[in-house]
N, C-alpha and C positions, 0 to 999 in steps of 0.2 A: 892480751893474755894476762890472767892472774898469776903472779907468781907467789901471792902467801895466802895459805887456805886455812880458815880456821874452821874447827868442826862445827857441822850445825846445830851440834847441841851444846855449845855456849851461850855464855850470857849476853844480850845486846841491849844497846839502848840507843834509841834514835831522838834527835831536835832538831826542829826543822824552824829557819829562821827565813824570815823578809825581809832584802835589803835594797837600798834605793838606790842600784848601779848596775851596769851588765856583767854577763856571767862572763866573759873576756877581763874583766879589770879584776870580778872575785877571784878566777882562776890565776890570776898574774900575783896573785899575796899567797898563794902557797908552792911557787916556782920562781920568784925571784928576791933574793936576799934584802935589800931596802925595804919591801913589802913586809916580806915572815917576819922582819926583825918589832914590827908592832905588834905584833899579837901572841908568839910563837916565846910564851914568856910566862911567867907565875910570879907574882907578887912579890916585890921587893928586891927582883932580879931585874937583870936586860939582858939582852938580846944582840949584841952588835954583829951589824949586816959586815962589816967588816973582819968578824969573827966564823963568819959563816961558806963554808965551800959548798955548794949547790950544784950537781948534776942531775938537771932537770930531762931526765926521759925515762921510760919506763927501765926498773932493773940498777936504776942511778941513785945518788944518795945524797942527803942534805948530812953534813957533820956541822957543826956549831959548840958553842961552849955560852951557857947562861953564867952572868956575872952578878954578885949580891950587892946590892948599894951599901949594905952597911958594913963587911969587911973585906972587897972585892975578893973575894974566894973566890972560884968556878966552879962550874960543875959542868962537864961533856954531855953533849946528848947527840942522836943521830936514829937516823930510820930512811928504808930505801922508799920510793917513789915504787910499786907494786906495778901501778895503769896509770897511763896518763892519756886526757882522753878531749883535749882543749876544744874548744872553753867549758865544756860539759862535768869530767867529771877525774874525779885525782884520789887514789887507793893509796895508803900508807902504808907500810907494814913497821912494826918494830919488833926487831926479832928477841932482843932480853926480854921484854915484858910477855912475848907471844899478841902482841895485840895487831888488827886493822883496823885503819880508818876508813872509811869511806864518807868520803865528800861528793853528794852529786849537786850540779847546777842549774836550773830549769828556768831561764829567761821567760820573762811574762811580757804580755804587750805594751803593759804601760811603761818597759824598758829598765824593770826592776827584778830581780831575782828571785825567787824561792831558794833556799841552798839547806840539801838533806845532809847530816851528819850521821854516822854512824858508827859504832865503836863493836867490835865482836873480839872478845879475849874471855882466856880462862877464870875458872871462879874466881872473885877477889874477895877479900874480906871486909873491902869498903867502895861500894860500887857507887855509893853516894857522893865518895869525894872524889871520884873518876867523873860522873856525871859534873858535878860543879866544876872542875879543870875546864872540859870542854865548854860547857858553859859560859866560864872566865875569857875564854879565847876568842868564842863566837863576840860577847860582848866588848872584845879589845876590836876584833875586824869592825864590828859594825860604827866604834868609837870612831877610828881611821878613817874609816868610808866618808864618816858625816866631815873630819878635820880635812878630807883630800889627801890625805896619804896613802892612800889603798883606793 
């Protein structure tokens, strides 16, 4: 069951990435805290999984705090878990920005992923550096994949 509906005449943008591991390991970097803590990050921050409370089921919520390498500041962030749908497929919602994600996962034969991302939120004034974030992120998961951390 969907619990965050954004209307269909928002903006979306979809990327769709290939990556060389099953959709059980992709889906286990967006539900458990060691995992998100690689990717689940913006530049020149971190992430610590140790900072991170995670209740992984539909209706549940990730809270975390990003930390600045150059004057440890924070900055809180959090968003509920919508669907979850293992290993297949993980719906985000954040409810200040009004945005979802949706992550779906489609295992292929050669035992590698397809994984769709997709973003449906209200107008923004810079949809371009909304796309580049998830962008940034897909390219931290796939960095992990290749080190074995994810």
């Amino acid at each position: 069951m969907t619990m965050a509906v954004v209307p269909e005449d928002e903006p979306v943008f979809s990327i769709r990435r290939r990556f060389d591991a099953d959709a059980a390991r992709l889906f286990r970097a967006f539900v458990e805290p060691a995992r998100l803590a690689h990717w689940f990050v913006v530049e020149g921050y971190r992430t610590p999984a140790d900072r991170m409370k995670v209740t992984a089921r539909p209706g549940g919520r990730v809270d975390a705090v990003m930390i600045a390498d150059a004057d440890g500041s924070e900055i809180p962030f959090g968003f509920r878990y919508a669907e979850l749908e293992a290993p297949r497929r993980v719906v985000l919602a954040f409810d200040e920005e009004q945005e979802v994600v949706t992550v779906t996962l489609n295992e292929r034969d050669d035992g590698g992923t397809d994984l769709s991302y997709t973003l449906a939120a209200p107008a923004t004034e810079e949809p371009d550096l909304a796309r580049r974030g998830a962008e940034d992120m897909l390219d931290r998961i796939a960095a992990a994949v290749d080190r074995g951390a994810i």
